[in-house]
N, CA, C and O atoms as CSV, one atom per row, in Angstrom:
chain,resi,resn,atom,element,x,y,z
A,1,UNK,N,N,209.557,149.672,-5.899
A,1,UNK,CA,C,209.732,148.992,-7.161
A,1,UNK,C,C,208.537,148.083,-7.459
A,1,UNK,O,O,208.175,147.683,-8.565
A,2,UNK,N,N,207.790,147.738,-5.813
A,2,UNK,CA,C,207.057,146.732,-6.942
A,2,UNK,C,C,205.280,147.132,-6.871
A,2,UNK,O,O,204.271,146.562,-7.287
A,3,UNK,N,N,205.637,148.900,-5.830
A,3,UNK,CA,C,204.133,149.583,-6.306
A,3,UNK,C,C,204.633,150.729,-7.121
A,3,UNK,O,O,205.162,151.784,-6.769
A,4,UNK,N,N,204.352,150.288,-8.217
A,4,UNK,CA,C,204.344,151.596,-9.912
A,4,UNK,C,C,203.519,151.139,-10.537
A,4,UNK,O,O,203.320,149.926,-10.609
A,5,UNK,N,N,202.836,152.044,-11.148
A,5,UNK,CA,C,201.840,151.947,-12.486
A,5,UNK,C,C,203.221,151.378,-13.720
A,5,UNK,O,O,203.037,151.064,-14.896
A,6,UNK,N,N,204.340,151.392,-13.085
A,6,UNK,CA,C,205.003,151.296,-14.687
A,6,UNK,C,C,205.203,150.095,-14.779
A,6,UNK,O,O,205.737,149.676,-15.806
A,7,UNK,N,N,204.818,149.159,-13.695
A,7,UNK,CA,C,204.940,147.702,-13.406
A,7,UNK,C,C,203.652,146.875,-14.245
A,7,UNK,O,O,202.438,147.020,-14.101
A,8,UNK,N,N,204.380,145.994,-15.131
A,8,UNK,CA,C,202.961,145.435,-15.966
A,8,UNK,C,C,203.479,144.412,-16.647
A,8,UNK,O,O,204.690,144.390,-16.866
A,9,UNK,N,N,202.620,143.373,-17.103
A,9,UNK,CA,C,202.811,142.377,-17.710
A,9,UNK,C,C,204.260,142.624,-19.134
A,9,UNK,O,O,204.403,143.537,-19.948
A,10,UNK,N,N,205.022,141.465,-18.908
A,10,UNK,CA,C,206.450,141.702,-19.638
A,10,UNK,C,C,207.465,143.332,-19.309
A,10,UNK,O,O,208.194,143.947,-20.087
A,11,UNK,N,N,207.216,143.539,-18.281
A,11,UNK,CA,C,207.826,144.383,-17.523
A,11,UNK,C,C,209.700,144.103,-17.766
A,11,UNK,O,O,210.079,142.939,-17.630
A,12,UNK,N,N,210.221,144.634,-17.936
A,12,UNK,CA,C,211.673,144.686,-17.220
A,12,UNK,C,C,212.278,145.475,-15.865
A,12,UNK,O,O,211.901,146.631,-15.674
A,13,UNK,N,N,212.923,145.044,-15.219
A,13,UNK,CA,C,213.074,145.706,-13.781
A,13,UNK,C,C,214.779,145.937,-13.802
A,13,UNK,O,O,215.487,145.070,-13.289
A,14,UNK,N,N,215.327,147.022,-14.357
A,14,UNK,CA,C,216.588,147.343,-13.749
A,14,UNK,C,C,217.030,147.653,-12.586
A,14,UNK,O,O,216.525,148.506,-11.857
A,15,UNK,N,N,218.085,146.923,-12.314
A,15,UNK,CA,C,218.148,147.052,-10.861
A,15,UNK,C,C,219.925,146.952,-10.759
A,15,UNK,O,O,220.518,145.932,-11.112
A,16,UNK,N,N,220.582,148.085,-10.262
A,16,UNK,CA,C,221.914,148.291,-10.333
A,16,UNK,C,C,222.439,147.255,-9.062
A,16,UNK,O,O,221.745,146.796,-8.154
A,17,UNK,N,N,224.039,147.030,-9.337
A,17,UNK,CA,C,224.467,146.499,-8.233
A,17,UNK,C,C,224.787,147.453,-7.215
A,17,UNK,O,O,225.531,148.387,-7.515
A,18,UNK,N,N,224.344,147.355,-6.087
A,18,UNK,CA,C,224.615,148.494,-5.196
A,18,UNK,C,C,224.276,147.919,-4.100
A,18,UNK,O,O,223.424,147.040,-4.232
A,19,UNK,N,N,224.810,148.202,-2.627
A,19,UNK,CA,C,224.356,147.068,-1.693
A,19,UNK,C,C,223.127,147.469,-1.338
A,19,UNK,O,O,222.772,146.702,-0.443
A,20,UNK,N,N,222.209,148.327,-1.574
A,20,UNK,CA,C,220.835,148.608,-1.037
A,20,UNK,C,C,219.979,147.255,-2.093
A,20,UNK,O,O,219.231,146.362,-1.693
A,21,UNK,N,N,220.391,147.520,-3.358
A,21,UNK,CA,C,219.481,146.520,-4.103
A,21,UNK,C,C,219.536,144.590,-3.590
A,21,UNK,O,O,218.567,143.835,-3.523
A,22,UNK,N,N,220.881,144.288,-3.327
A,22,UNK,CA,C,221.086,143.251,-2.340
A,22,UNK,C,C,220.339,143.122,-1.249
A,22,UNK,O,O,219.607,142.134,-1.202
A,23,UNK,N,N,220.336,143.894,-0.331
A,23,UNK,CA,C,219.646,143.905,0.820
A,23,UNK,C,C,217.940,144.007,0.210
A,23,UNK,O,O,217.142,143.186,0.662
A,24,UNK,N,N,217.574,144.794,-0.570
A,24,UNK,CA,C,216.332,144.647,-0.894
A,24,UNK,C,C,215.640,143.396,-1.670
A,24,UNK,O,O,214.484,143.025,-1.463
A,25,UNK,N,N,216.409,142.896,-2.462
A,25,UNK,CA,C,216.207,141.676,-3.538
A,25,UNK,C,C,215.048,140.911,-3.044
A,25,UNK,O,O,213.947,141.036,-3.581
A,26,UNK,N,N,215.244,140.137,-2.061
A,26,UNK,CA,C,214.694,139.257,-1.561
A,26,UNK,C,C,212.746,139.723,-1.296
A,26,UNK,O,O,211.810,139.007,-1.651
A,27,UNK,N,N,212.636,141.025,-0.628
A,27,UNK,CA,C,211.518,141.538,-0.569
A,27,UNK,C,C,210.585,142.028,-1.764
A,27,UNK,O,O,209.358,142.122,-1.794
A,28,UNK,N,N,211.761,142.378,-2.968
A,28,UNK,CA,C,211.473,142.718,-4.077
A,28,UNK,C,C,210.535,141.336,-5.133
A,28,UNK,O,O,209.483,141.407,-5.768
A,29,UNK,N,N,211.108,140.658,-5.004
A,29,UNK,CA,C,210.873,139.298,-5.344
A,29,UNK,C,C,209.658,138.483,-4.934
A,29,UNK,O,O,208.911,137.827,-5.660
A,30,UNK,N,N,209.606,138.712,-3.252
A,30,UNK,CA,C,208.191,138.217,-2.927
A,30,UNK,C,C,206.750,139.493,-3.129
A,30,UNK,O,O,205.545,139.306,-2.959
A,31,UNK,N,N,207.452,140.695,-3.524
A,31,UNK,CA,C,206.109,141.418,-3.305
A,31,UNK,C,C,205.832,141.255,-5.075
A,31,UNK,O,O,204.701,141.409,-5.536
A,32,UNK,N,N,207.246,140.866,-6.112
A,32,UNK,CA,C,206.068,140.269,-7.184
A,32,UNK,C,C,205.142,139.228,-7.336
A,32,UNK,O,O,203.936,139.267,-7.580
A,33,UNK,N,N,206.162,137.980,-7.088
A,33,UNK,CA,C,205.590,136.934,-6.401
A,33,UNK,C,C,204.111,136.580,-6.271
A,33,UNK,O,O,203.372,135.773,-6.837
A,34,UNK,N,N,203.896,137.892,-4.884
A,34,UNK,CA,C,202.819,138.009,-3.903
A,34,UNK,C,C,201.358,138.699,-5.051
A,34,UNK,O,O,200.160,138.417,-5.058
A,35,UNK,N,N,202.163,139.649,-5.887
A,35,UNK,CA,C,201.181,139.873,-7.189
A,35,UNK,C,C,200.977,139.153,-8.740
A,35,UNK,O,O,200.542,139.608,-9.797
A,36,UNK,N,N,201.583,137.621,-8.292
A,36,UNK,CA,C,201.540,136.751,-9.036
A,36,UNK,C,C,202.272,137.142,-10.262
A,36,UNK,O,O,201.913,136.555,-11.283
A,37,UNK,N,N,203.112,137.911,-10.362
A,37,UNK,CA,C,204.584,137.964,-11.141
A,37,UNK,C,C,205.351,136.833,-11.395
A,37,UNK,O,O,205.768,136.263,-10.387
A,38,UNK,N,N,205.682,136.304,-12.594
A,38,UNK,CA,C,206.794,135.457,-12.742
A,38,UNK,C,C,207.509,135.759,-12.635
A,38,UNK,O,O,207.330,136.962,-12.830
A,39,UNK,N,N,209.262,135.509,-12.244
A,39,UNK,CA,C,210.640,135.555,-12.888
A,39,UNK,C,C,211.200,135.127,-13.678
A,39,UNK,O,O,210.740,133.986,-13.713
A,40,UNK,N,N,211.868,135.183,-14.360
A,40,UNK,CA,C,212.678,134.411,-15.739
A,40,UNK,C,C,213.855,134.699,-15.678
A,40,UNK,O,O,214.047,135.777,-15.115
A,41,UNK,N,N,214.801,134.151,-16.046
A,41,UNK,CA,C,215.927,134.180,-16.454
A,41,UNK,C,C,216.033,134.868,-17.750
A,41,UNK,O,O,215.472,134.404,-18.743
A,42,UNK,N,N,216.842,136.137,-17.800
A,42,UNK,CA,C,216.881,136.906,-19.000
A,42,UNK,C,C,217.256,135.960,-20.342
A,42,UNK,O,O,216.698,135.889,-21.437
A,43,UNK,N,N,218.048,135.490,-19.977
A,43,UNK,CA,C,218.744,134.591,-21.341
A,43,UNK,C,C,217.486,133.655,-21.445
A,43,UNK,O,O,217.891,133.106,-22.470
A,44,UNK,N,N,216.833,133.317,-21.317
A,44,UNK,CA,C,215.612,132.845,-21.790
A,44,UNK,C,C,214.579,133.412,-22.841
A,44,UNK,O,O,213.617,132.899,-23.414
A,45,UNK,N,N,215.079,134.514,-22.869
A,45,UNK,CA,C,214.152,135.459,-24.235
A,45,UNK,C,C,215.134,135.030,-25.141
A,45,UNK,O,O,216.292,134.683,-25.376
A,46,UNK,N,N,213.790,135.299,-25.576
A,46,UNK,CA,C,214.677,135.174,-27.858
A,46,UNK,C,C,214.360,136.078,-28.313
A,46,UNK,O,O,213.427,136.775,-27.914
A,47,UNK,N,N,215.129,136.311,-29.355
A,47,UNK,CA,C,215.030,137.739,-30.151
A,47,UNK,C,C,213.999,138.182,-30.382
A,47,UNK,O,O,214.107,139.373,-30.672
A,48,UNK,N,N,212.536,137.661,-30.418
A,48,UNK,CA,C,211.481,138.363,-30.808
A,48,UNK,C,C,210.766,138.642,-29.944
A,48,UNK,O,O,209.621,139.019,-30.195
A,49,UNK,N,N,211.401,138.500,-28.209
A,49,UNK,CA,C,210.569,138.597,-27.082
A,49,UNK,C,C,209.942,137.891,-26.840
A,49,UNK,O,O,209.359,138.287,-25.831
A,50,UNK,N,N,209.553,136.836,-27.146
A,50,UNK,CA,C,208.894,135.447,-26.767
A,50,UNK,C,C,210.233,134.966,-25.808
A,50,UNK,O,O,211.429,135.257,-25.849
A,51,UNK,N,N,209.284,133.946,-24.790
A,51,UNK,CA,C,210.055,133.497,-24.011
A,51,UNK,C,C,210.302,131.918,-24.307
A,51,UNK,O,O,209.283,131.256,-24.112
A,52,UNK,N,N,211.542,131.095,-24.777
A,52,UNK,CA,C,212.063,130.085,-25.572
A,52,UNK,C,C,211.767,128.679,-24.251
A,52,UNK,O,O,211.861,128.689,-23.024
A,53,UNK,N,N,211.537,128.019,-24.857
A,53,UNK,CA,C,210.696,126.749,-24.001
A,53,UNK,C,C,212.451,125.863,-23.666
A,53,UNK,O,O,212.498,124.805,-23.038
């Protein structure tokens, strides 16, 4: 998940509940992290895709 060409700035990452994605989360997270990826909280977008202060 976090080596794809489909991975790119304002990216979305679906990710089902399933216990593999649990167990993975944590690694998932630092290897964006580690490529200087932010996280956000979804409810933080606003309707026009800007992210709301």
């Amino acid at each position: 998940m976090v080596n794809t060409e489909m991975l790119g700035n304002g990216a979305n990452l679906l990710m089902h509940d399933r216990t593999w994605t649990s167990s993975a989360l944590a690694d998932i997270v630092n290897g964006l992290r580690d490529k200087d990826y932010t996280l956000i909280d979804p409810a933080s977008i606003d309707r026009e895709g800007g992210v709301a202060e």
